[in-house]
TIDRENDREN-61596 format. One record per atom (N, C-alpha, C): x, y, z. Coordinates in pm, whole numbers, padded with zeros to 5 digits, always signed. Each point is the difference from the previous one (the first is absolute). Last residue first. Layout:
<pts>
XYZ
...
</pts>
This chain:
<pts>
+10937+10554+08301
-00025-00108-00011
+00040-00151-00072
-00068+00484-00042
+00081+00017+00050
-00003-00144+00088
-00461+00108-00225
+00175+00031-00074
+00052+00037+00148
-00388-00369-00087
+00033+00154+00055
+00146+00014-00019
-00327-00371-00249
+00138+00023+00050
+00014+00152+00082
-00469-00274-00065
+00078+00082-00079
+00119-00002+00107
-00289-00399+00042
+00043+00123+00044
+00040+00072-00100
-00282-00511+00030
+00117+00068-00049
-00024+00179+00039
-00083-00511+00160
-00064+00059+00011
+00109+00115-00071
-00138-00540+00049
+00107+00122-00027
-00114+00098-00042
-00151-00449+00294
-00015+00035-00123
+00118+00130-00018
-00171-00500+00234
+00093+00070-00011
+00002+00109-00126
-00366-00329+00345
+00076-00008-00130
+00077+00198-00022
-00233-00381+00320
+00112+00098+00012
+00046-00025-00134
-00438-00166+00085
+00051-00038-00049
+00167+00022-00008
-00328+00199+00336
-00015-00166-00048
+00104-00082-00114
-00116+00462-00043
+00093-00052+00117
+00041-00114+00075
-00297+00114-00390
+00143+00028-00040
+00090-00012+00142
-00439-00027+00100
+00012-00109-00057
+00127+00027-00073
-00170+00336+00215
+00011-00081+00115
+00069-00161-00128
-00137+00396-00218
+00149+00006+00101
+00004-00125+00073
-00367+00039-00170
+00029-00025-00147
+00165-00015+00070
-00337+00181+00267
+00011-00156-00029
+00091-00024-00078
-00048+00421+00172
+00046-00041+00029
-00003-00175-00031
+00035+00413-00306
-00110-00050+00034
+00082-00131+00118
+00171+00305-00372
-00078-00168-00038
-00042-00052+00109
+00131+00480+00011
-00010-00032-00136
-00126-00136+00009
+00211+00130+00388
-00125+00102-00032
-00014-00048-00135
+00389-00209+00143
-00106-00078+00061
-00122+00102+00003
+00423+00128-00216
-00085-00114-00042
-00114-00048+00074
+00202+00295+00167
-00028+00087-00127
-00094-00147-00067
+00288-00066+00394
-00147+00094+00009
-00062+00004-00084
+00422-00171-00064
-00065-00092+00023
-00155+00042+00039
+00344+00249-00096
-00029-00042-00122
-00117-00086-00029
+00248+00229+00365
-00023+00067-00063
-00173-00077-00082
+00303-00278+00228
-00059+00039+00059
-00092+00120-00061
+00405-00096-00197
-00099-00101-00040
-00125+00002+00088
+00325+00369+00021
-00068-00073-00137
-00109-00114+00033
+00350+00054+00343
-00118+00118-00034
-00092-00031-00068
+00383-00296-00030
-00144-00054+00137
-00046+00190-00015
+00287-00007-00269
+00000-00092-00065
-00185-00049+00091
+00337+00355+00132
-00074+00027-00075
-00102-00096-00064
+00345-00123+00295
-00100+00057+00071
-00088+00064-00102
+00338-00269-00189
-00098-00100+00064
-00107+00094+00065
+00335+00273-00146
-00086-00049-00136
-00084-00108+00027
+00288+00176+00306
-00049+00148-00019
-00115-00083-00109
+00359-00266+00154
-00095+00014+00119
-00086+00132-00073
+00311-00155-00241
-00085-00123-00002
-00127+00089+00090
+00366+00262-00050
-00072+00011-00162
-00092-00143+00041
+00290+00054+00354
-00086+00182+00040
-00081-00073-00144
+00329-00311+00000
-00060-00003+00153
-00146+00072-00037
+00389+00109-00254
-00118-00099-00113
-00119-00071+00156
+00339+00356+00150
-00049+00039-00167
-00090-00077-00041
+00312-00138+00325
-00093+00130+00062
-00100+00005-00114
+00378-00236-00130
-00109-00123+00084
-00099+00129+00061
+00354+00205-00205
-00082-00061-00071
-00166-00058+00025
+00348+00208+00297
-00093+00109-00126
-00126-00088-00074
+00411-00222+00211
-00113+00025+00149
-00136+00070-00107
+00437-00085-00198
-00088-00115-00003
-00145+00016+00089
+00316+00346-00100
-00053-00059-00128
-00068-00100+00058
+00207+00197+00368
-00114+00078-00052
-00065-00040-00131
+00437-00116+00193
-00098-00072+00008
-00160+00026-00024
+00390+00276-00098
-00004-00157-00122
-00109-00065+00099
+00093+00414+00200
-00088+00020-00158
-00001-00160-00041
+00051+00209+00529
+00076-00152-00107
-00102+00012-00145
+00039+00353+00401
+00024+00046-00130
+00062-00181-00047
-00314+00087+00403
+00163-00040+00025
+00059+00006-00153
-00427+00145+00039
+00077+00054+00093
+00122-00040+00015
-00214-00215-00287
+00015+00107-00015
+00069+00108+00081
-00148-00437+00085
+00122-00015-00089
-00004+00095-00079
-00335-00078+00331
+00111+00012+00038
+00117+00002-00070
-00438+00037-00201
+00054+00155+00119
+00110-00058+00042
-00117-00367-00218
+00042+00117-00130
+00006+00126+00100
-00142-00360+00178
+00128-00053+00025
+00039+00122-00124
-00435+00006+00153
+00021+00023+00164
+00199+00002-00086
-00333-00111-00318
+00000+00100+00009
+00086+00042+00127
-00070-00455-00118
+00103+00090-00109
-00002+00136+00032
-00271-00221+00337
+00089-00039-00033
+00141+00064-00023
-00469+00097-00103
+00059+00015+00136
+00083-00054+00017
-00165-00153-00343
-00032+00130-00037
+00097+00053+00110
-00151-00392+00095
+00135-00037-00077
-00008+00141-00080
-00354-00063+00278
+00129-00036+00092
+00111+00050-00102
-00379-00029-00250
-00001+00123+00089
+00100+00004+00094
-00094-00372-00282
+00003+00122-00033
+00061+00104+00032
-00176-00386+00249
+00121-00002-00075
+00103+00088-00066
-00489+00001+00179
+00101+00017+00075
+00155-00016-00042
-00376-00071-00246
+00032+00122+00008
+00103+00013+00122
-00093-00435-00112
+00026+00073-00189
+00045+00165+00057
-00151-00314+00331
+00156-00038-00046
+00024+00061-00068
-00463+00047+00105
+00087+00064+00083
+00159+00017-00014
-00330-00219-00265
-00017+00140-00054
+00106+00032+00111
-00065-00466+00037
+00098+00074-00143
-00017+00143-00027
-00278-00141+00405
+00179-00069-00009
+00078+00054-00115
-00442+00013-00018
-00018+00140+00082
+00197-00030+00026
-00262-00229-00467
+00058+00016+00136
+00014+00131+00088
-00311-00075-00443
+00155+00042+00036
+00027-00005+00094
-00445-00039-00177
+00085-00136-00015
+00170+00074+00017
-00371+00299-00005
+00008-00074+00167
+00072-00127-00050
-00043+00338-00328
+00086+00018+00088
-00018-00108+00124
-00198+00021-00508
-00053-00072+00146
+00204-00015+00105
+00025+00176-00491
-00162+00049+00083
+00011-00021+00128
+00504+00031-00228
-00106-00100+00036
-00141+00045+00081
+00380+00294-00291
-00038-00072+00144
-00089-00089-00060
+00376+00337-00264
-00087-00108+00020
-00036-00057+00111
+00178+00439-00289
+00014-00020+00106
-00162-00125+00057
+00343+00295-00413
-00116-00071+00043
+00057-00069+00134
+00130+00513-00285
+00030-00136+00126
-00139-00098+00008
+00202+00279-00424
-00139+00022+00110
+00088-00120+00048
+00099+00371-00438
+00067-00093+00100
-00117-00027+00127
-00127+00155-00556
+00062+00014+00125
+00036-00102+00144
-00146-00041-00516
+00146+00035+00063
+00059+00069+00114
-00449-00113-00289
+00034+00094+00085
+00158+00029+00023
-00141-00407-00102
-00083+00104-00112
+00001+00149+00029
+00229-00384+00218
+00053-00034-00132
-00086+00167-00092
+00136-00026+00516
-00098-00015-00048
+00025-00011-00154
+00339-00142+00371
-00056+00113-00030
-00113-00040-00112
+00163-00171+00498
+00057-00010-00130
-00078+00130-00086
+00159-00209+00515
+00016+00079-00081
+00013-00033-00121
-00149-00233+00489
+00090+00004-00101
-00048+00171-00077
-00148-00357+00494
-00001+00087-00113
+00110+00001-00103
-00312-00271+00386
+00118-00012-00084
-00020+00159-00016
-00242-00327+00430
+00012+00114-00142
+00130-00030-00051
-00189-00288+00351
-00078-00026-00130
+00002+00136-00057
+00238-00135+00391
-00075+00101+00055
-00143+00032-00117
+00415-00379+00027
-00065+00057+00104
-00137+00133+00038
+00181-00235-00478
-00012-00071+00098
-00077+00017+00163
+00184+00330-00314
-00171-00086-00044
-00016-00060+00069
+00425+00227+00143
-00093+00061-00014
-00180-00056-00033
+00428-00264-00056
-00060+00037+00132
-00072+00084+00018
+00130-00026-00453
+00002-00120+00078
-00060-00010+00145
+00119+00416-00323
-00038-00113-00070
-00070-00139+00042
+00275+00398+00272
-00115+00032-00138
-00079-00089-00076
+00331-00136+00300
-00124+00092+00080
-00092+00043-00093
+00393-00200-00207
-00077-00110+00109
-00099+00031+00083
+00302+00292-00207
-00106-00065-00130
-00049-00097+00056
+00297+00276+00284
-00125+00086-00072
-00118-00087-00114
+00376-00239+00247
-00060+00074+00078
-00119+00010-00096
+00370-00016-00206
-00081-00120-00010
-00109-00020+00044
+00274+00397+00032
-00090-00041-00118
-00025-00149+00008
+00271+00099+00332
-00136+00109+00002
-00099-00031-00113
+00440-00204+00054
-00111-00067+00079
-00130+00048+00018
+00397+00183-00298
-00078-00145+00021
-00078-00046+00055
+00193+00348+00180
-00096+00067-00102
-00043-00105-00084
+00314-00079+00371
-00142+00013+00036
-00098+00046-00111
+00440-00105-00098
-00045-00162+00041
-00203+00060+00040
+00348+00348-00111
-00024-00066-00117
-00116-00091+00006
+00251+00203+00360
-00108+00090-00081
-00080-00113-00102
+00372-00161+00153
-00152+00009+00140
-00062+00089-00032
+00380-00029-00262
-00001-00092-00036
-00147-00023+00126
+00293+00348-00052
-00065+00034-00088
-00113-00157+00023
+00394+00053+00246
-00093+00052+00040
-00094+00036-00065
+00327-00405+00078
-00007+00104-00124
-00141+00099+00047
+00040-00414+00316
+00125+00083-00041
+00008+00137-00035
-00328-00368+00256
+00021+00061-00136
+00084+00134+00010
-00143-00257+00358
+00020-00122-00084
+00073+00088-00142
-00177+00285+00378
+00057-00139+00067
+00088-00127-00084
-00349+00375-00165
+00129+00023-00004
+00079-00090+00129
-00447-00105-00036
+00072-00035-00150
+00134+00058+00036
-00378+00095+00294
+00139-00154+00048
+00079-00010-00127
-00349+00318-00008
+00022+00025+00074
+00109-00102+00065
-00271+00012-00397
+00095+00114+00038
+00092-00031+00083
-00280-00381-00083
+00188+00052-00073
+00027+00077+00036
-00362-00059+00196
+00071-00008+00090
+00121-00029-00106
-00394+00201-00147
+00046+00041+00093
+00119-00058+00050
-00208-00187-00316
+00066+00117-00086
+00072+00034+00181
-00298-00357+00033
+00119+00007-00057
+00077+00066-00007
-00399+00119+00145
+00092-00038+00109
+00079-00028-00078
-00290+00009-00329
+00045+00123+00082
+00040+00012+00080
-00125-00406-00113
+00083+00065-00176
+00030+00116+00091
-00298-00252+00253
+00178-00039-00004
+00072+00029-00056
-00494+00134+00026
+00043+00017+00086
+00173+00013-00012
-00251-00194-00307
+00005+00120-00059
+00076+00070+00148
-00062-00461+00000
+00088+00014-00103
-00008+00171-00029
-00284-00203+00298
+00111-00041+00056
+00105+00069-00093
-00404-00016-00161
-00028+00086+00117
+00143+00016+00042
-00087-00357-00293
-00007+00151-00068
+00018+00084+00090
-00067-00410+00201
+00163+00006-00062
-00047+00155-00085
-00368-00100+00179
+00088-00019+00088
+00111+00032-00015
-00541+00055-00150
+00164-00001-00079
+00126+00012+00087
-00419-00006+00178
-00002-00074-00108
+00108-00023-00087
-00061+00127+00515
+00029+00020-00102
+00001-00051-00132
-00011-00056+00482
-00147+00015-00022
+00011+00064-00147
+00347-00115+00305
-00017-00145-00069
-00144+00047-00072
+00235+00326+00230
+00014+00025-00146
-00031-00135-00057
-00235+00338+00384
+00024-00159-00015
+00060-00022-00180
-00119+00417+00430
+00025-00030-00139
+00092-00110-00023
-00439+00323+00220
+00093-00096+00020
+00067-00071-00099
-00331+00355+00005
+00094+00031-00032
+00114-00093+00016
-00434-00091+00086
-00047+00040-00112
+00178+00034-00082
-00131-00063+00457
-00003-00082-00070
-00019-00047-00101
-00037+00425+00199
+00113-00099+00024
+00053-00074-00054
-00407+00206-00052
+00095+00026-00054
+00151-00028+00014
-00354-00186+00237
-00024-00040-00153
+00093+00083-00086
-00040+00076+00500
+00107-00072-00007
-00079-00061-00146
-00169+00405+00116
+00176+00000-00013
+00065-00133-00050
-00511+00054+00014
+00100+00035-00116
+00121-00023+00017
-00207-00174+00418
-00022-00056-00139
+00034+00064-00134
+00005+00260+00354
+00108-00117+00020
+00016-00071-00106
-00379+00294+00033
+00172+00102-00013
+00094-00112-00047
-00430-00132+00121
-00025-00003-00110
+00148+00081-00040
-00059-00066+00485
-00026-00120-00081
+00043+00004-00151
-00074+00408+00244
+00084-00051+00035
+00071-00153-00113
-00431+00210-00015
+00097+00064-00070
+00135-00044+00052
-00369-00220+00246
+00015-00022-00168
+00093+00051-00071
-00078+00177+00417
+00111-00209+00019
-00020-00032-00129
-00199+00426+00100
+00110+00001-00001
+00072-00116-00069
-00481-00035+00073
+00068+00095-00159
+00176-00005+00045
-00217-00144+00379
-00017-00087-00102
+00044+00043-00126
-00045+00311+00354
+00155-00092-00015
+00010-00121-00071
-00382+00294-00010
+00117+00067-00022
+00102-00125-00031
-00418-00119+00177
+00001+00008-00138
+00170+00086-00083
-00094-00054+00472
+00013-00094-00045
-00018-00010-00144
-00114+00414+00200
+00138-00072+00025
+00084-00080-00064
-00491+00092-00015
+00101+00080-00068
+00100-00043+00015
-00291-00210+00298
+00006-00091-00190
+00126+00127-00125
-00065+00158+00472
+00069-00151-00001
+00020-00059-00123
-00288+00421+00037
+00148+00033+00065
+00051-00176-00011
-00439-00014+00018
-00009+00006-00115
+00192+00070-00075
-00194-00159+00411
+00004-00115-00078
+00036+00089-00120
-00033+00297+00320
+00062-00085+00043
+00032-00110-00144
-00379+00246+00009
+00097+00082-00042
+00121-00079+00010
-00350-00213+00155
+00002+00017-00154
+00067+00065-00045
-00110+00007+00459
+00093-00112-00029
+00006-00016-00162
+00032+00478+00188
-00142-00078+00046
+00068-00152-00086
+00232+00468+00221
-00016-00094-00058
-00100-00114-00069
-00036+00507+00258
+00083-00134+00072
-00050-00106-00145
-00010+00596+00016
-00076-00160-00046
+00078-00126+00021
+00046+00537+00245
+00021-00072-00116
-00064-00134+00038
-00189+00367+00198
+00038+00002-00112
+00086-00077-00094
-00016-00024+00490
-00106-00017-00076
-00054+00026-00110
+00380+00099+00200
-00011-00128-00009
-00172-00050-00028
+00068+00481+00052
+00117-00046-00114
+00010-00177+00015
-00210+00196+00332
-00118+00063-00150
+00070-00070-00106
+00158-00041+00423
-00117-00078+00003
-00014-00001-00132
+00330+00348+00062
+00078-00147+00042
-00132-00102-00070
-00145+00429+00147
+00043+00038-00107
+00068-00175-00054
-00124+00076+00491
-00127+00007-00149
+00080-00040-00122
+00291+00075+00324
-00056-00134+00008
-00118-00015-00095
</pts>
């Protein structure tokens, strides 16, 4: 019973400041919480809404529409053409037409349009060596988040695609259809490999410049989206 006395009397009963001061902790806690909470939500749903995807929000509508429909095209000759078409040489033929038209309409056209790069290949008159130029537009924020999505998603589906219908028409040993599938595989993989190099680069390029000249001098070329080529050496095997 001594021993019991000694020990409750040893410890220290609360005093109301301690109390107050245990509460405002608390309360200060779950206040920080309801903020981070709060401030969580609020990113998620800005990225959200950030990712939502409206194609009336597209500047280039019919371009968008038109690079999309060239490559479903191809797809569904493959794939319904022999229904209609006879001569079996003759649905090879129709899709590799359609590829290269494809290829110079992505390269050339929908590509600037939607995503503001190009590229090409030429060679250096003084030098004579071979270089990829590869053209963007400075002021990336004038490029749709709509036309960049249509441009790569497109791409990339339709990569997936040709690629998913060439394993199956291998395995199932059909060589003649393999010419047309090869192809459209081929210039698909050469857009998508040279637009992705194309957006490297220029990002690259775009740093470089902006330590050079300084961010005003940028800010006002961006302002102006002005469009400049940017030239590569050719890497061999390429």
């Amino acid at each position: 019973m001594v021993q019991s006395n000694m020990v409750n009397s040893n410890l220290q009963q609360p005093t109301a400041s301690k109390i107050n001061e245990y509460k405002q902790y608390k309360e200060k806690n779950k206040q920080d919480m309801t903020t981070s909470v709060l401030s969580l939500n609020g990113f998620y749903k800005e990225q959200m809404e950030g990712y939502n995807f409206d194609y009336t929000k597209s500047d280039h509508p019919t371009v968008a529409l038109f690079h999309f429909a060239i490559k479903g095209f191809a797809l569904v000759v493959y794939l319904f053409g022999g229904l209609f078409i006879r001569e079996a040489w003759t649905l090879p033929e129709i899709v590799i037409v359609i590829g290269a038209v494809d290829f110079w309409v992505t390269k050339n056209i929908t590509g600037r349009l939607l995503v503001g790069l190009r590229w090409w290949e030429e060679i250096d008159e003084a030098s004579g060596e071979q270089l990829w130029v590869f053209e963007t537009r400075v002021n990336e924020n004038q490029v749709s988040q709509v036309n960049s999505f249509i441009f790569w998603a497109t791409l990339v589906l339709t990569i997936l695609a040709w690629g998913f219908l060439a394993v199956v028409n291998v395995i199932g040993f059909h060589i003649l259809n393999l010419t047309g599938i090869s192809f459209q595989l081929t210039i698909q993989i050469i857009n998508f490999y040279f637009y992705f190099q194309c957006s490297r680069v220029a990002k690259t390029r775009a740093k470089q410049l902006a330590k050079v000249l300084g961010a005003e001098i940028l800010n006002k070329m961006m302002n102006q989206s002005v469009i400049w080529p940017m030239r590569v050496p050719k890497q061999k095997g390429l």
